[in-house]
C-alpha positions as CSV (number, residue, x, y, z in Angstrom):
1,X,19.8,-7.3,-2.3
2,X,17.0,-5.0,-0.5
3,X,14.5,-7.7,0.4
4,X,10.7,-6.5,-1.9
5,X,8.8,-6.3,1.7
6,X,11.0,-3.1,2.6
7,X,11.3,-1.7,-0.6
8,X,7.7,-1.4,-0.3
9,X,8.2,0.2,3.6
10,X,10.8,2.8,2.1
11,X,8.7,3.4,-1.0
12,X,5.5,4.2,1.4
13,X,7.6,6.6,3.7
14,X,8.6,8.6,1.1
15,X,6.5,8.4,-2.4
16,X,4.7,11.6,-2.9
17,X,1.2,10.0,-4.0
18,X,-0.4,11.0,-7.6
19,X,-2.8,8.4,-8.2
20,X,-5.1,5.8,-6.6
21,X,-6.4,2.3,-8.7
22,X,-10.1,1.1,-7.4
23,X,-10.7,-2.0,-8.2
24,X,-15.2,-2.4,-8.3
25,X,-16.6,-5.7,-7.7
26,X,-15.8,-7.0,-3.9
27,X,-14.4,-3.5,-3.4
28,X,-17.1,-0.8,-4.2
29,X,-19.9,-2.9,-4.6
30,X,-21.3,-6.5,-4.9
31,X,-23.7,-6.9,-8.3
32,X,-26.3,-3.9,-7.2
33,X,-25.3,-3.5,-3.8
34,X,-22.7,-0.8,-2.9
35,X,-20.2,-2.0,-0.3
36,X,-21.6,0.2,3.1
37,X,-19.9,3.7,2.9
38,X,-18.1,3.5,-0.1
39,X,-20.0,6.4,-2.1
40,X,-19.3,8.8,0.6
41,X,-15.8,7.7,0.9
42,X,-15.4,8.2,-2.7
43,X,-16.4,11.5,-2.8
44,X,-14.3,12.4,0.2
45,X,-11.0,10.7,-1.5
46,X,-11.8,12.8,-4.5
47,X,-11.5,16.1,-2.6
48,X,-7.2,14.9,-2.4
49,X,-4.8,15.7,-4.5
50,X,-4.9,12.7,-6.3
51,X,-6.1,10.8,-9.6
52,X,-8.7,8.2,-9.3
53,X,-9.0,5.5,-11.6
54,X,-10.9,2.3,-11.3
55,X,-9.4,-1.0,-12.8
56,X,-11.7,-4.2,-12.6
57,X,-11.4,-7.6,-14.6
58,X,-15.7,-7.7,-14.7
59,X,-16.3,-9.5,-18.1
60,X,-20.0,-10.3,-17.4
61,X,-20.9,-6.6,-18.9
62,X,-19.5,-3.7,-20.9
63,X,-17.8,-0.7,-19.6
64,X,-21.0,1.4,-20.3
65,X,-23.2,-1.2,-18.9
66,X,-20.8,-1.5,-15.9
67,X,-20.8,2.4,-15.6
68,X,-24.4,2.5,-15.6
69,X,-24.6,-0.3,-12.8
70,X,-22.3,2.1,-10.9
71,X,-24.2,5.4,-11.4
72,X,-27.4,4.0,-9.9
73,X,-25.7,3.0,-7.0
74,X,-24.4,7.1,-6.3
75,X,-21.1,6.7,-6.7
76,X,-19.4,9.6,-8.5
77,X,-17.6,8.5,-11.5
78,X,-17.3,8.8,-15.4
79,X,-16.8,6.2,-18.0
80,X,-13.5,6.9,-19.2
81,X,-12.3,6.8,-15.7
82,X,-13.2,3.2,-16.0
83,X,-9.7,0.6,-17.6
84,X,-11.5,-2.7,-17.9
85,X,-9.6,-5.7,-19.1
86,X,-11.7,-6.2,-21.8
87,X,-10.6,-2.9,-23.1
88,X,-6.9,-4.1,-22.9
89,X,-8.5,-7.5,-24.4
90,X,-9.8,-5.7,-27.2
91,X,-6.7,-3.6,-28.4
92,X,-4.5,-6.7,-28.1
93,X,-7.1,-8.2,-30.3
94,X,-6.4,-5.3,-32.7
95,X,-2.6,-5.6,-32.5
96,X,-2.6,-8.7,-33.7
97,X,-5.4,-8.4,-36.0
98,X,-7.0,-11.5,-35.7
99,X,-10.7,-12.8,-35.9
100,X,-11.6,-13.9,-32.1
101,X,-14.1,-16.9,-31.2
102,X,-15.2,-15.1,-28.3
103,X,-16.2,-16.9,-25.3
104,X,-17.9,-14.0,-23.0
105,X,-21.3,-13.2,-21.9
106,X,-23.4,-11.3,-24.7
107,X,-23.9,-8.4,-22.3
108,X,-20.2,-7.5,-22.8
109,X,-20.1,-7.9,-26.4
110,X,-20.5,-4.3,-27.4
111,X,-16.7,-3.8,-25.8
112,X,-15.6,-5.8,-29.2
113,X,-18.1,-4.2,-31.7
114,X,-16.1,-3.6,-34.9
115,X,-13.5,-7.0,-35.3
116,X,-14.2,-9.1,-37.4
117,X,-15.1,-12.9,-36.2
118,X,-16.3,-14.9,-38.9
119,X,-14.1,-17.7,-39.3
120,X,-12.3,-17.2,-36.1
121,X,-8.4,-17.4,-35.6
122,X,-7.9,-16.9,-32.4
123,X,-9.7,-18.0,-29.3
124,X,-10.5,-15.5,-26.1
125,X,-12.0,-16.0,-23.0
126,X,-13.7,-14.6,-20.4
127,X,-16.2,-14.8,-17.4
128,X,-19.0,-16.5,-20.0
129,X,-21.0,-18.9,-17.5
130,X,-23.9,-18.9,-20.5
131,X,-21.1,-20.4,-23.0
132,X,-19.3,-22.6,-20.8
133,X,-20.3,-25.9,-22.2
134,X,-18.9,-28.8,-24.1
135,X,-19.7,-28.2,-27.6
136,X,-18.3,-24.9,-27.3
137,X,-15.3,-25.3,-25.3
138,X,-14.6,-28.3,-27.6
139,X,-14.7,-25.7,-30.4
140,X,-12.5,-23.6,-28.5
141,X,-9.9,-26.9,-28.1
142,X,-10.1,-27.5,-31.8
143,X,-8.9,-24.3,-33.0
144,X,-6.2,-24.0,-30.5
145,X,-4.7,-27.6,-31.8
146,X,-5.2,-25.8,-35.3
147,X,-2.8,-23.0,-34.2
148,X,-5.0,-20.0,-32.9
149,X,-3.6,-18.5,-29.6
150,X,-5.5,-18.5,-26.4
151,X,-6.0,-15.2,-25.0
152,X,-7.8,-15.0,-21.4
153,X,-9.0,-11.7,-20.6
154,X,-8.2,-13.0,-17.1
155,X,-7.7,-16.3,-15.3
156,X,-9.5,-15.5,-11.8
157,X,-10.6,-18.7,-9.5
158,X,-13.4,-17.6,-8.5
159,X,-15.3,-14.4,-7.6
160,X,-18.2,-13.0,-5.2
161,X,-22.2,-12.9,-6.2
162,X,-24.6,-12.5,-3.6
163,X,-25.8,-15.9,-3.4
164,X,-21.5,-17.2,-2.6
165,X,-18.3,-17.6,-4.4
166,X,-18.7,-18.8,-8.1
167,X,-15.9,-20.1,-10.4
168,X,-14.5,-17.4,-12.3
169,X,-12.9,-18.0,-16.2
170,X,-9.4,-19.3,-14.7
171,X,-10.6,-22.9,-14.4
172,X,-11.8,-23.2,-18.0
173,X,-8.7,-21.7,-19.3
174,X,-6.7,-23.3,-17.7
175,X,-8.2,-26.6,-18.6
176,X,-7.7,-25.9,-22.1
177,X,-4.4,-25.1,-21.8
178,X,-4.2,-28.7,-19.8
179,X,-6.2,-30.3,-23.1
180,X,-3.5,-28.4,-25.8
181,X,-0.5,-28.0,-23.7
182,X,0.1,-24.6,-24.6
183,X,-0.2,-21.4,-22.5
184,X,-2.1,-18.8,-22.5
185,X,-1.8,-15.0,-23.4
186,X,-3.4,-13.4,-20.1
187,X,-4.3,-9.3,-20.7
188,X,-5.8,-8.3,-17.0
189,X,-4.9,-8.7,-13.9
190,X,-2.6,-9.5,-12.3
191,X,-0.4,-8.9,-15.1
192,X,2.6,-6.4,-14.6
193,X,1.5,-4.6,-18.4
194,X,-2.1,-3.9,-17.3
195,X,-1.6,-1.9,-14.4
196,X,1.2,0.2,-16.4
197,X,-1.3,0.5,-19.2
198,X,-3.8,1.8,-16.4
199,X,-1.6,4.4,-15.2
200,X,-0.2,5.2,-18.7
201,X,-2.2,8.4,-19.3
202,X,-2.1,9.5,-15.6
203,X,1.7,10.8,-15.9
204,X,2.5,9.0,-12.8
205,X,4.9,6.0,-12.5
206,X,4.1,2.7,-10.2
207,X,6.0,3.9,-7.9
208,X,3.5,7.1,-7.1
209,X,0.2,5.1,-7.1
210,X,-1.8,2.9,-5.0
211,X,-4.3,-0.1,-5.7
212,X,-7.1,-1.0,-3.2
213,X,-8.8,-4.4,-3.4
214,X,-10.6,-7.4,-2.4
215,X,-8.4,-10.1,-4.3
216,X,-5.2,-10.8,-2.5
217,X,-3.2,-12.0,-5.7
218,X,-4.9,-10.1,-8.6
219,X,-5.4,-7.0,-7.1
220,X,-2.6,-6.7,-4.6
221,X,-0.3,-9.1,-5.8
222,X,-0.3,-7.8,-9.2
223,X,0.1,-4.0,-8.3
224,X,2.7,-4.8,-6.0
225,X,4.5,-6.8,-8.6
226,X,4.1,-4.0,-11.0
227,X,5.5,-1.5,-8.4
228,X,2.5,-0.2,-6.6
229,X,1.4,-0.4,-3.0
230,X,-1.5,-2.2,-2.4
231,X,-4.5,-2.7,0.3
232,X,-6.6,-5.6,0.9
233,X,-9.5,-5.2,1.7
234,X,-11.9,-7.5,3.7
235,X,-14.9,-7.6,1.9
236,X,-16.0,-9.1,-1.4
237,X,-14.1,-12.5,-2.5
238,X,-11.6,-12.2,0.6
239,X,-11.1,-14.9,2.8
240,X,-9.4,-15.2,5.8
241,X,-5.5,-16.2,5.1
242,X,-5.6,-14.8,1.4
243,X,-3.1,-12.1,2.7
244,X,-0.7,-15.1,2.6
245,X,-0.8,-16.2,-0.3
246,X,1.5,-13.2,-2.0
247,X,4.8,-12.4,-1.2
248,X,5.7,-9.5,-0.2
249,X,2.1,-9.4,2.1
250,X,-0.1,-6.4,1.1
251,X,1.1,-3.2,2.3
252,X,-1.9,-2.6,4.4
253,X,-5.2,-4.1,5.4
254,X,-8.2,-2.6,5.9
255,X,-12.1,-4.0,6.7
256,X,-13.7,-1.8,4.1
257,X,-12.8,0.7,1.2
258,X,-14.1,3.5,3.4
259,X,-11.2,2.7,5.7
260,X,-8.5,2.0,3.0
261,X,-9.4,5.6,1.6
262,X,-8.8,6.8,5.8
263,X,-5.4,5.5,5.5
264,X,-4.7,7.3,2.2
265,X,-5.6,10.9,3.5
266,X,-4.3,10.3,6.9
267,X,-0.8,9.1,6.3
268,X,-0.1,9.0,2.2
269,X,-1.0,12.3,2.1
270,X,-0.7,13.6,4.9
271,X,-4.2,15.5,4.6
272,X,-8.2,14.4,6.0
């Protein structure tokens, strides 16, 4: 068996790259301020012969408030470029067709505008500091020992804010799956069927795409997993050491985007 660390060597000598997944907070920018360089090495990554795409788990906002956010800071981008895990949250939501009590931040919402969630069924949760309290993650509890499934739009630790690190959704869903002992349904990264879902209208297979980001097991980790390269990068939520905590280690490492998207075009594509 061809140990996963050199399958990922071989793929990198020889893939002929179509596509490139961005992941945006910690990697482009940090709340309103852009990560130092990244708009310009944006614009010079779009001048390849490749398909940008940006991927994020943000669940403090909408994709068109997100998208906003992003086009005051100058970076070149349009809003169906953006695959949010809300948006895969959303159309799970609608393959089941159930009535979610949702536990996210009221500035993201407008992303479920349309379900129906009076007398909820179902219980999903995401990055929801505002909501995060007893009464309604007792609520939450009660209707998952009443049968409704728990659905995390992600289960991140902990993510970067300007004042520090702050405890991202993981921690609450996982304690209610502690309190109910049942598992949760997770829709966004790191999970193998987001990133496919991601590249789905891209016409390119794992195996010819990329993903640069700050979180060593989400972003990395889950491309990897999912067939992908991937590069950490140094800024954001990274600490020292995270690159050891997946398996195989990212393909790369790089200090900044600006010098993850110099690696791209000066030896996956063989171009500046």
């Amino acid at each position: 068996m061809i140990p996963k660390t050199l399958k990922l060597a071989v793929m990198a000598s020889r893939r002929a790259l179509k596509a490139v997944l961005i992941d945006l907070s910690g990697t482009l920018h940090i709340e309103d301020a852009a990560v130092p360089g990244a708009q310009e090495a944006l614009a010079r990554l779009r001048q390849a012969p490749v398909t940008v795409k940006f991927v994020t788990n943000t669940t403090k906002e909408c994709k068109r408030t997100l998208f906003e956010r992003l086009r005051r800071l100058n970076f070149d981008l349009q809003e169906q470029e953006i695959f949010t895990s809300l948006t895969a949250a959303r159309n799970l939501l609608e393959q089941r067709a159930v009535r979610p009590l949702l536990l996210v931040e009221d500035s993201a919402l407008e992303d479920f505008t349309g379900l129906e969630t009076s007398d909820p069924n179902a219980v999903v949760i995401g990055l929801a500091p505002d909501h995060f309290n007893y009464q309604t993650l007792n609520k939450a509890f009660r209707l998952i020992l009443d049968g409704a499934p728990l659905i995390a739009i992600h289960k991140a630790r902990y993510y970067k804010r300007k004042d520090g690190l702050a405890l991202g959704p993981g921690p609450f869903v996982t304690g209610l799956e502690y309190a109910t002992d049942t598992q949760a349904t997770v829709v966004g990264k790191p999970e193998k069927g987001f990133f496919l879902e991601a590249l789905r209208d891209l016409n390119c297979s794992p195996e010819e795409a990329v993903m640069i980001g700050d979180d060593a097991r989400d972003d990395v980790g889950g491309a990897q997993n999912a067939g992908m390269l991937g590069i950490l990068v140094k800024t954001g939520k990274y600490r020292p050491g995270d690159e050891g905590k997946i398996n195989p280690p990212p393909h790369l490492m790089c200090d900044s985007f600006p010098e993850a998207v110099n690696h791209i075009l000066e030896n996956l594509l063989g171009s500046k």
